[in-house]
C-alpha positions as CSV (number, residue, x, y, z in Angstrom):
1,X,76.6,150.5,83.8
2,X,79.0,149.5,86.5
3,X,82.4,148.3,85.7
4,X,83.0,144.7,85.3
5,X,84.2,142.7,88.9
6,X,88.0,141.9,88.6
7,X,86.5,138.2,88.9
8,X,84.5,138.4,85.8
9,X,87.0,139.4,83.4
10,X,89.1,137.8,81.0
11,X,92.5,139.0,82.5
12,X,91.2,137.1,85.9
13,X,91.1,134.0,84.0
14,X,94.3,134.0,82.6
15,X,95.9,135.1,85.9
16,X,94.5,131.9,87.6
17,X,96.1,129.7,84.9
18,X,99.4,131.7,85.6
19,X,99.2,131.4,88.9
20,X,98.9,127.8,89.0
21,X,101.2,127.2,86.0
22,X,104.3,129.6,87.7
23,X,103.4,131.9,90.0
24,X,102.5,129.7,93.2
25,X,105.6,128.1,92.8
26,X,107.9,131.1,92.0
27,X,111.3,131.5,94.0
28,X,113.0,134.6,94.6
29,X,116.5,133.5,94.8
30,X,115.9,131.9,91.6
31,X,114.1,135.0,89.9
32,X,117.6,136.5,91.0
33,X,119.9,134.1,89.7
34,X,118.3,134.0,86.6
35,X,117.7,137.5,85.7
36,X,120.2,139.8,86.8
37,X,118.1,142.9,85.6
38,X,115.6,142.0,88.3
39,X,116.3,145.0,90.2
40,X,116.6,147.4,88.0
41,X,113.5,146.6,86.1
42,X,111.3,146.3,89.2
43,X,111.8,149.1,90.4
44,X,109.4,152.1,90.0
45,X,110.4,155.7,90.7
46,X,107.4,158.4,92.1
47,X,107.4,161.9,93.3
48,X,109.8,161.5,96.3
49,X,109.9,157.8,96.2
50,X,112.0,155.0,94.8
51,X,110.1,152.1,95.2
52,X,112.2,148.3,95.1
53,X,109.3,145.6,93.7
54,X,111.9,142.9,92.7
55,X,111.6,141.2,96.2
56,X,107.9,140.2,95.5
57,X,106.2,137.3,94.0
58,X,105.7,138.2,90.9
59,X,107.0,138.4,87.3
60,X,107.0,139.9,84.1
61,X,103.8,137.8,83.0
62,X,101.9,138.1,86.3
63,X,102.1,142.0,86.2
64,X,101.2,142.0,82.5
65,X,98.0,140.5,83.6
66,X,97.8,142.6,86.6
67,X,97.8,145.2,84.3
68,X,95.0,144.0,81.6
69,X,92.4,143.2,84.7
70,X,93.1,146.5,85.3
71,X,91.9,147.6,82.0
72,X,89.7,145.3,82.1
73,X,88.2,146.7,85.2
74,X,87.8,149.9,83.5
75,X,90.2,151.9,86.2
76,X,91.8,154.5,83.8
77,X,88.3,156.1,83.4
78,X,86.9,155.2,86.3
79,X,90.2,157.0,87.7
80,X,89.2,160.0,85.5
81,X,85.9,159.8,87.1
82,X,87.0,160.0,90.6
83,X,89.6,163.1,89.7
84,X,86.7,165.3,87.5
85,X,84.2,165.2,91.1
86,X,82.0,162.8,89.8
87,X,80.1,160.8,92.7
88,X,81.6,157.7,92.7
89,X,81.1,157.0,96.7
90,X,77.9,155.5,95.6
91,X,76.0,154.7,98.5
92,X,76.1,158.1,99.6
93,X,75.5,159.9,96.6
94,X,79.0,161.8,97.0
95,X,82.4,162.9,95.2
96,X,85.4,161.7,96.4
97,X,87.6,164.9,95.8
98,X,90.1,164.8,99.0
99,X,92.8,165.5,96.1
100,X,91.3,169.0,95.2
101,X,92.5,169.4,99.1
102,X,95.8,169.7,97.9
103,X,95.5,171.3,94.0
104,X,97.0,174.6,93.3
105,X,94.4,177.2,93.1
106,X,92.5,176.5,89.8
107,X,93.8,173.4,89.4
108,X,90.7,171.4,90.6
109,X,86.8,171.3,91.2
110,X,86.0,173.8,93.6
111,X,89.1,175.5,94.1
112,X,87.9,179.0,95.4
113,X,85.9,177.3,98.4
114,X,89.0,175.1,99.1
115,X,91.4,178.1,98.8
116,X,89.5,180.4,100.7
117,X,89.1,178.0,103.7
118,X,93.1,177.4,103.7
119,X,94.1,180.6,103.3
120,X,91.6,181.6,105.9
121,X,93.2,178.9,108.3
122,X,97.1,179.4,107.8
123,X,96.2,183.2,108.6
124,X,95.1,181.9,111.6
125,X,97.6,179.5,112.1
126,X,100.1,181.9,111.5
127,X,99.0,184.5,114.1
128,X,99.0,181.8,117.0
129,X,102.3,180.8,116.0
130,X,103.6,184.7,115.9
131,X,102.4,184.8,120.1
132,X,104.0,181.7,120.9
133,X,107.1,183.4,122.5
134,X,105.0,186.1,124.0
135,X,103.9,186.6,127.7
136,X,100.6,184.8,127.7
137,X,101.2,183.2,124.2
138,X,99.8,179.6,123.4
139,X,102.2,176.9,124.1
140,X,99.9,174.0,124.4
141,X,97.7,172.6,121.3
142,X,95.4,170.1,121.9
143,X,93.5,168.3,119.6
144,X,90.4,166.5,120.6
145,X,89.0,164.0,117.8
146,X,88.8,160.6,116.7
147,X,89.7,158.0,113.7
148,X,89.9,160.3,110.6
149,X,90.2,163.3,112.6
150,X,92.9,161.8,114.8
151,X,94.8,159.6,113.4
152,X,96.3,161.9,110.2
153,X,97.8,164.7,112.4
154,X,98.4,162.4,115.1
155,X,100.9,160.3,112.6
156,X,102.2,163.2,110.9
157,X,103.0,165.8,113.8
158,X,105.7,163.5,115.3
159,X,107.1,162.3,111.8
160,X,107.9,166.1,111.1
161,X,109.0,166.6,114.3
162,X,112.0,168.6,112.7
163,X,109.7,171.5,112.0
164,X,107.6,171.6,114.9
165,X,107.7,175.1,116.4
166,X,110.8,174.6,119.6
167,X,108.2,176.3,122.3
168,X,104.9,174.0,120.8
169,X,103.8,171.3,122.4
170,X,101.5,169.2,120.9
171,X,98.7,166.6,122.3
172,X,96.1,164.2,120.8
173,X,93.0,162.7,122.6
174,X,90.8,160.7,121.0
175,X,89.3,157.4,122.7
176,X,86.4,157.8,125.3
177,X,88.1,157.0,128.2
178,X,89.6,159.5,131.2
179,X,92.5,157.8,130.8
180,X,93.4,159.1,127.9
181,X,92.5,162.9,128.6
182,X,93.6,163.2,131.8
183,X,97.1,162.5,131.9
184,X,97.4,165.3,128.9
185,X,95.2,167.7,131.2
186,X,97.4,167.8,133.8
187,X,100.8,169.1,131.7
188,X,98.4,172.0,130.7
189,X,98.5,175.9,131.9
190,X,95.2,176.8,131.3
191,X,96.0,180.6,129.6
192,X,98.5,178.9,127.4
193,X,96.3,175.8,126.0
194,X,94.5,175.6,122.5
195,X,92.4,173.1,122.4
196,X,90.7,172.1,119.2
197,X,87.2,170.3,118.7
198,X,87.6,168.1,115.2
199,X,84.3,167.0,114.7
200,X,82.6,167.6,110.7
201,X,78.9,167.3,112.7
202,X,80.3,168.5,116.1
203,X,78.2,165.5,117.3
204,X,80.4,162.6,117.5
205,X,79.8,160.6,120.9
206,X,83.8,160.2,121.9
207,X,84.9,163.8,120.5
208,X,82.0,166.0,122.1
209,X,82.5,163.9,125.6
210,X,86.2,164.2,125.7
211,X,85.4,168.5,124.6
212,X,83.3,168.4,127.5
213,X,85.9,167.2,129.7
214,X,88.2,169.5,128.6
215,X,85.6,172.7,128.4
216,X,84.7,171.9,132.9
217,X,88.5,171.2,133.1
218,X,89.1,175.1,131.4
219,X,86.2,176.5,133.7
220,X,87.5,175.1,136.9
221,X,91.6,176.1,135.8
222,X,91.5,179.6,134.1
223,X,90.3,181.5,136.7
224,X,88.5,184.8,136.6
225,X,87.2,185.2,133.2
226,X,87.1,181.7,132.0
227,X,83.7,181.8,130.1
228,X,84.5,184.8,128.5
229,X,88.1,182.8,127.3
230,X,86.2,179.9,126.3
231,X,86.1,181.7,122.6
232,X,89.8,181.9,122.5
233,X,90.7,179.0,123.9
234,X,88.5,176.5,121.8
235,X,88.7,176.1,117.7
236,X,86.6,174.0,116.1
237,X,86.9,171.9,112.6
238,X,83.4,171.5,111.6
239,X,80.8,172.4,109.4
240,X,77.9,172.8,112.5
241,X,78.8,176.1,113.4
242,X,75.7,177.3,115.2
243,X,76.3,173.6,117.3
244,X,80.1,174.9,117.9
245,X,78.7,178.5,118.8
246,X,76.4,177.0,121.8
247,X,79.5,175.2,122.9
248,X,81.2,178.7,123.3
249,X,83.6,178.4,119.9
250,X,83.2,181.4,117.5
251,X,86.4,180.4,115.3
252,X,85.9,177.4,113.4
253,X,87.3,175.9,110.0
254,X,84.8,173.7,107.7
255,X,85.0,171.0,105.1
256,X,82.6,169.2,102.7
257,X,80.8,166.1,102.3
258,X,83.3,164.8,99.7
259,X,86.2,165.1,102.0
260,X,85.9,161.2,103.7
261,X,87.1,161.3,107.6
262,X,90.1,158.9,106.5
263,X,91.5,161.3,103.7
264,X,90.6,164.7,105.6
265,X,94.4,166.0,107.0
266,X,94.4,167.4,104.1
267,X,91.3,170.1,105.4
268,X,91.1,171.8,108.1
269,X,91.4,168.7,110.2
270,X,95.1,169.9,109.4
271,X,95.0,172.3,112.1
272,X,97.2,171.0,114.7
273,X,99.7,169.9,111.6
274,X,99.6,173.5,110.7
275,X,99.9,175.2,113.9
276,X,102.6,172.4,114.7
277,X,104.7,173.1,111.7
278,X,103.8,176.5,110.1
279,X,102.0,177.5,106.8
280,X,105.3,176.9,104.5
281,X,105.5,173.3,105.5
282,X,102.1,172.6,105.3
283,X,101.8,174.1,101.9
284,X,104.9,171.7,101.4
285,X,102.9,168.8,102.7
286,X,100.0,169.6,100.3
287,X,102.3,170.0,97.3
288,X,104.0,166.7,97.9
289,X,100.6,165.1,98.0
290,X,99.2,167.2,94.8
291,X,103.3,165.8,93.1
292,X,102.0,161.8,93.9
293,X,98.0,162.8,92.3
294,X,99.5,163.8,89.0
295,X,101.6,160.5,89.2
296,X,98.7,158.6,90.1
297,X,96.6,160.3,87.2
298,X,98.8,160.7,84.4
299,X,101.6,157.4,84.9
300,X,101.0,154.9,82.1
301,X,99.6,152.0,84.4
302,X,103.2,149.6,84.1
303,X,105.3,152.5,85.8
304,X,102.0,154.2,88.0
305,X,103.3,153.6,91.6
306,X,100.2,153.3,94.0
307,X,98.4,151.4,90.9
308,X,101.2,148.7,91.2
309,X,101.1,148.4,94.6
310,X,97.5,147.9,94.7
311,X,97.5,145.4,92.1
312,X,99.9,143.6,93.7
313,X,97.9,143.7,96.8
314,X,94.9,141.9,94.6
315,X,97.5,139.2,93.4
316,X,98.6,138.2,96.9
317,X,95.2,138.6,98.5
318,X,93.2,136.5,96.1
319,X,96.2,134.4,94.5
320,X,98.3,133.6,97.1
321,X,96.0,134.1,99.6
322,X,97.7,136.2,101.9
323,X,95.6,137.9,104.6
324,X,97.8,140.7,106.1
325,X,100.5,143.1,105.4
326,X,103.1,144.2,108.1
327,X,104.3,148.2,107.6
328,X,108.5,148.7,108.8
329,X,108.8,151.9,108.8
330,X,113.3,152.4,109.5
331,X,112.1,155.7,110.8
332,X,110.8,156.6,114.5
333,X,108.9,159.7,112.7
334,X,107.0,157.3,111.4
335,X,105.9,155.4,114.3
336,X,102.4,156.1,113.9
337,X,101.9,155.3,110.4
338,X,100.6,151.8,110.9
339,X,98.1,152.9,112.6
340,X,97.1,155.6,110.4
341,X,97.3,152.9,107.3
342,X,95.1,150.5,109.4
343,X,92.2,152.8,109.5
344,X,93.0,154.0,105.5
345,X,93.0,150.8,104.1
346,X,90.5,148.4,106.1
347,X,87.8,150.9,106.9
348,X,87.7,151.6,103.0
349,X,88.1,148.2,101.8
350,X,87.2,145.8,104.6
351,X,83.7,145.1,102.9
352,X,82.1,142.4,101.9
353,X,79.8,143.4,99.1
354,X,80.1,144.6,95.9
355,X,79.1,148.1,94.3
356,X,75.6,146.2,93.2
357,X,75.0,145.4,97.1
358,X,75.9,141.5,95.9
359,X,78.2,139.2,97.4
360,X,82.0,139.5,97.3
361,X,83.3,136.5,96.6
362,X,87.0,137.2,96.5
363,X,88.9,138.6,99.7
364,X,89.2,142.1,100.2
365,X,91.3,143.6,102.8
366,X,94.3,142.0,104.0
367,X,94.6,143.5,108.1
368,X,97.5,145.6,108.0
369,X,99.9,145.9,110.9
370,X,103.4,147.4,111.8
371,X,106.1,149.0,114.5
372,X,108.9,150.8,113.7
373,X,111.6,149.0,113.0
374,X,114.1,148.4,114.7
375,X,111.5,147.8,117.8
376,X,109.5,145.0,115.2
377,X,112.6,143.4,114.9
378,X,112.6,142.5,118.5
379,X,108.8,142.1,118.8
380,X,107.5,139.9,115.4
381,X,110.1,139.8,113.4
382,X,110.1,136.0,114.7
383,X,107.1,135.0,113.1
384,X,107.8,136.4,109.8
385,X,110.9,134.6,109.5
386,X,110.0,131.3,110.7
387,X,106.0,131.6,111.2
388,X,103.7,129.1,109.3
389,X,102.0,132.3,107.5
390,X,103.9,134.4,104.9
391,X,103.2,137.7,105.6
392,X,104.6,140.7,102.9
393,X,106.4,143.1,104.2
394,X,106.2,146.7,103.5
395,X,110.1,148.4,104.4
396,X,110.4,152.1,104.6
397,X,113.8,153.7,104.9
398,X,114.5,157.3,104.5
399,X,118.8,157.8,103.5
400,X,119.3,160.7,105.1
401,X,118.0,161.6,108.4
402,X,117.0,165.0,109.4
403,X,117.1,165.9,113.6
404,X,115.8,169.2,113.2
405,X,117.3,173.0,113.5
406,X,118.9,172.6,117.0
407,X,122.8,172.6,117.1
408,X,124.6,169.7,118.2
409,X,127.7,168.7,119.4
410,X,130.4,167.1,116.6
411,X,130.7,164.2,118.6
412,X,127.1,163.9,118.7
413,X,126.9,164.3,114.8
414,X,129.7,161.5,114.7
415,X,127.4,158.7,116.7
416,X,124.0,159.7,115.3
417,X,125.7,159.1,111.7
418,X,127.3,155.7,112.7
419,X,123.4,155.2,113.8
420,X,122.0,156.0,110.9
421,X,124.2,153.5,109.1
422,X,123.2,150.9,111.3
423,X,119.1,151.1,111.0
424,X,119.7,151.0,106.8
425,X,121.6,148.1,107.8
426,X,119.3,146.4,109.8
427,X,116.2,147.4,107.8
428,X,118.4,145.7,104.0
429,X,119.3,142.4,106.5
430,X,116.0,142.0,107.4
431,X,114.6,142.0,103.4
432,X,117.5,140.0,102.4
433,X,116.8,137.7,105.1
434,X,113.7,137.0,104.8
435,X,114.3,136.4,101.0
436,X,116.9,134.0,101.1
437,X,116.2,132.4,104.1
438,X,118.5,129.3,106.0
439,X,118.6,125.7,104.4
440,X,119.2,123.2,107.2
441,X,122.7,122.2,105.5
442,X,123.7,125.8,106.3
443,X,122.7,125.9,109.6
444,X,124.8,122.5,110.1
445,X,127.7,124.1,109.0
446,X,127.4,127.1,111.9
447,X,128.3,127.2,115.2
448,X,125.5,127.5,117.8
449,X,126.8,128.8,120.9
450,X,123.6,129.4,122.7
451,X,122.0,126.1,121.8
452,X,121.3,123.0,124.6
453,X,123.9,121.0,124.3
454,X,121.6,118.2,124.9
455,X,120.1,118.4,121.9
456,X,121.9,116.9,118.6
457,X,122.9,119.2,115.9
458,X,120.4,118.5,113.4
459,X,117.5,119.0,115.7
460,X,119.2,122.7,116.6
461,X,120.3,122.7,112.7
462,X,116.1,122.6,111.6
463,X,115.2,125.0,114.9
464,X,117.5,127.6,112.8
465,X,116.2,126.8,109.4
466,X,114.4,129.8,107.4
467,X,112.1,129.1,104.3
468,X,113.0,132.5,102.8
469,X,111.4,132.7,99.7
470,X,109.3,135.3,101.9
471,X,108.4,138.6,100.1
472,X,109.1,142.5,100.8
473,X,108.8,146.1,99.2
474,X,110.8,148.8,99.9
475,X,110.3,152.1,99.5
476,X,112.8,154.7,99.6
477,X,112.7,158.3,100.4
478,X,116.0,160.7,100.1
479,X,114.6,162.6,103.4
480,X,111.4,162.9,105.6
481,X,110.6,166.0,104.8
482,X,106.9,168.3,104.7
483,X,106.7,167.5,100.6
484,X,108.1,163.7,100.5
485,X,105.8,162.8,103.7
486,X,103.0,164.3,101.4
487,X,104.0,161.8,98.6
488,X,104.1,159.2,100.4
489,X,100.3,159.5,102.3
490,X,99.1,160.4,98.7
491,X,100.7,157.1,97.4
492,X,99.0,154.9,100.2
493,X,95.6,156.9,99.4
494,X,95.3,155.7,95.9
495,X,96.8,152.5,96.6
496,X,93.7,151.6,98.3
497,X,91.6,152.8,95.8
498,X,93.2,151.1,93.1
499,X,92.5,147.6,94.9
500,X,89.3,148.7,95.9
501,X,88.2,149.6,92.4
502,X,89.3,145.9,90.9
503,X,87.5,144.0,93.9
504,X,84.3,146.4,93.0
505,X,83.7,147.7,96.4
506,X,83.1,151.0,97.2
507,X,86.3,152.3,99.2
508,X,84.5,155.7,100.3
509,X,81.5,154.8,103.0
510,X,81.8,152.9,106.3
511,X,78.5,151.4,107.5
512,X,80.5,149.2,109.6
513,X,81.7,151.4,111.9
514,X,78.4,152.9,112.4
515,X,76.5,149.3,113.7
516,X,78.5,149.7,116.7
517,X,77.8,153.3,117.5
518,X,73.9,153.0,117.3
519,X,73.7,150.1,119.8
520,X,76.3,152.2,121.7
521,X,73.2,154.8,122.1
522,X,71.0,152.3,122.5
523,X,72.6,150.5,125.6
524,X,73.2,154.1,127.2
525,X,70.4,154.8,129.0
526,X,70.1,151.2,130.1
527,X,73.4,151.9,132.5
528,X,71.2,154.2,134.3
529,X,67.8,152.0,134.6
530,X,69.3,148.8,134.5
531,X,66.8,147.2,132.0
532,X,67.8,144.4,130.3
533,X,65.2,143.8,128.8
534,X,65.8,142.5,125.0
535,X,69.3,141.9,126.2
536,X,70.8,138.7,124.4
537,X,72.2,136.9,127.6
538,X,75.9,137.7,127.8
539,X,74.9,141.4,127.4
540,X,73.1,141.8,129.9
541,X,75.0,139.8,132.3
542,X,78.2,142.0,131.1
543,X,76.2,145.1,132.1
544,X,74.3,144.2,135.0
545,X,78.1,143.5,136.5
546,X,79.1,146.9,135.1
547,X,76.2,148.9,136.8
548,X,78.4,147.2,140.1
């Protein structure tokens, strides 16, 4: 028997009543005023993390509840379920075991087959990076992939840019478009270029075009020899080996069916982090994430990190009705990480059905969004201050920063750590602001230099008004490093499984994506015939003017 809906149980109930009794009409700068402890008692400490809750909409009743529909929902055993192998991505029949990934050896269902594979690729790894400096020596990686298989080393590569190898450089190509691959095609040196083919079936449409690109591209550039080169040049992450074999490719790293694309840099999709970084740190990175998975398991559900964040995500989706979440990371490294959280959370949970195949009828996922702050700042910042939706904020700072093994100047040091200052500054302001806000009576009382003078001072007073009351998390980390960038992926992993689980959906498949691709296929050979036949009318107007 399934678990009970989080809209069938008791707990939901009770947190409608609440909801309408205290928490619709909850302010913040009261919360404060009134309890001085705020702080301190909402805030949750994780492997790596310190996590500051008290700038949300909630209280000490609200997560009570939070916590019973939890129970309720059955998510400690299902939890438990998940952990031992058991197939909880129901529509496929599979496990969900992308935390075995990152278990020490024994530690978790099929352990041998996971260690053998990474030890097997960090030998690898290792051995490219050892040439590196040597005449002839790789300097280039490529990676060649998309969503699951793209977006994980694509976010993390740059945020541990400290430990990149000095004489590495890496590039990503995913989308289906020239554009993207040729710009990185012509930086390359033909003799010095790894490129590697992500790809579980080696058959996906954008990944196996862009590889074809870049195998004619190797053919034409190497020069004498280049079939013969093709096997040392080209990896592959996939489990089709004789598929990768007729492509040339003799080295490849595999994974299993209960590794989902979305939670896979973990497997040998973690090639280019690996070759990038170098065995230790990746070990680091897996050890940080395997640090957050006993959290997640073993945390009594009050103080469990990723399970309060994702049942705060339920109370402000389907409470307040809130239908996105922006991501401020205070940390260039982390410039990809939105985009990387867009595909985690909305491909699992963006469904619309439950586990039975029946209606939802609660939201599901909220669209998450981001940019690195301080670049938000200047970009949408407006809108969350002043706009007509409230939007919750996600802030991530990191206290001290890391620039990597290269020496630098003292006077250098000097301004980078007067920078430093100033992005925690910016990123605290911008919570604080967007908290307490501007009555119109304060902006009265300012001086508005840049204001029209034509216009009188209560009409600029309510143009500089702020409704504050407008809620944020942040998350703390003491230094991006291999093990606390770990944590904090881990963290956002169950997160969305823990919202998942309440809503009833199944966080693990992704028909949706799939609708496109088959009518994709479909609408191929038509560009060369023409036929439109079948062709709802703007369709086949779009690709008759296409055909030119």
């Amino acid at each position: 028997m399934l678990a009970p809906r989080c809209d069938l149980t008791p707990a939901w109930s009770a947190l409608t009543a609440h909801f309408e009794q205290a928490g619709r009409g909850l302010d913040l700068r009261e919360a404060f005023a009134q309890d001085p402890g705020r702080a301190e008692a909402l805030t949750l400490t994780a492997p790596e993390i310190r996590a500051d809750l008290s700038k949300n909409l909630w209280d000490a009743t609200s997560r009570g509840l939070l916590a019973q529909l939890a129970r309720d929902c059955q998510l400690e055993p299902r939890r438990a379920a998940m952990l031992a192998g058991e197939p909880v991505n129901t529509t496929e029949g599979r496990a969900v075991l992308h935390t075995a990934l990152r278990a020490p050896q024994g530690a978790a269902p099929f352990s041998d087959e996971v260690h053998e594979v990474l030890d097997r690729m960090l030998t690898f790894v290792e051995a490219v990076r050892a040439g590196v400096g040597e005449p002839g020596g790789i300097r280039h990686i490529v990676n060649i992939g998309i969503g699951g298989s793209d977006l994980g080393p694509q976010m993390v590569v740059p945020a541990l840019d400290g430990w990149v190898h000095p004489q590495l450089q890496c590039h990503f190509v995913s989308n289906v478009d020239g554009h993207d691959i040729v710009p990185v095609l012509r930086r390359l040196d033909a003799r010095r270029t790894l490129f590697i083919v992500a790809s579980k079936t080696f058959t996906t449409q954008e990944t196996m075009a862009n590889a074809e690109v870049a195998r004619a591209w190797f053919l034409a550039s190497y020069g004498e020899g280049a079939e013969a080169a093709i096997g040392r040049h080209f990896v592959a992450t996939t489990t089709n080996v004789e598929a990768a074999a007729r492509f040339g490719i003799h080295t490849t790293f595999g994974f299993w069916d209960w590794v989902g694309g979305r939670y896979s840099l973990w497997s040998a999709i973690g090639l280019p982090i690996a070759l990038a970084v170098g065995a230790e740190a990746f070990r680091e990175l897996l050890a940080g994430a395997h640090a957050m998975d006993r959290h997640f398991a073993e945390a009594p559900l009050e103080a469990n990190l990723p399970v309060q964040l994702g049942l705060l995500d339920v109370w402000y989706r389907n409470f307040h009705r809130f239908t996105s979440r922006s991501v401020a990371p205070y940390h260039q490294g982390l410039r990809r990480l939105p985009a990387y959280l867009q595909q985690l959370e909305m491909e699992s949970n963006g469904k619309c059905v439950d586990l039975e195949g029946q209606p939802l009828p609660c939201g599901s996922s909220p669209v998450v969004w981001g940019e690195a702050g301080t670049n938000g700042q200047h970009a949408y910042f407006q809108m969350l201050h002043q706009g007509t939706d409230v939007i919750p904020v996600e802030f991530i700072a990191v206290r001290q920063a890391e620039y990597g093994p290269a020496a630098l100047p003292e006077v250098v040091k000097a301004a980078l750590a007067d920078q430093h200052i100033k992005l925690l500054s910016n990123c605290l302001a911008q919570s604080q602001a967007l908290m307490l806000g501007k009555t119109t009576e304060e902006a009265l009382a300012e001086k508005a230099p840049t204001a029209s003078k034509s216009l009188g001072a209560l009409t600029v007073a309510r143009h500089r008004t702020f409704p504050g009351n407008r809620p944020s998390s942040t998350l703390l980390l003491e230094r991006l490093t291999p093990r606390s960038l770990g944590a904090l992926i881990a963290l956002y992993e169950h997160r969305v499984w823990t919202s998942g689980a309440l809503w009833g959906i199944n966080s693990f498949d992704q028909w949706g994506v799939e609708l496109g691709k088959a009518l994709c296929s479909q609408l191929l050979p038509r560009f060369a015939s023409g036929d439109t036949t079948g062709l709802d009318g703007s369709t086949a107007a779009l690709l008759t003017r296409l055909r030119g």
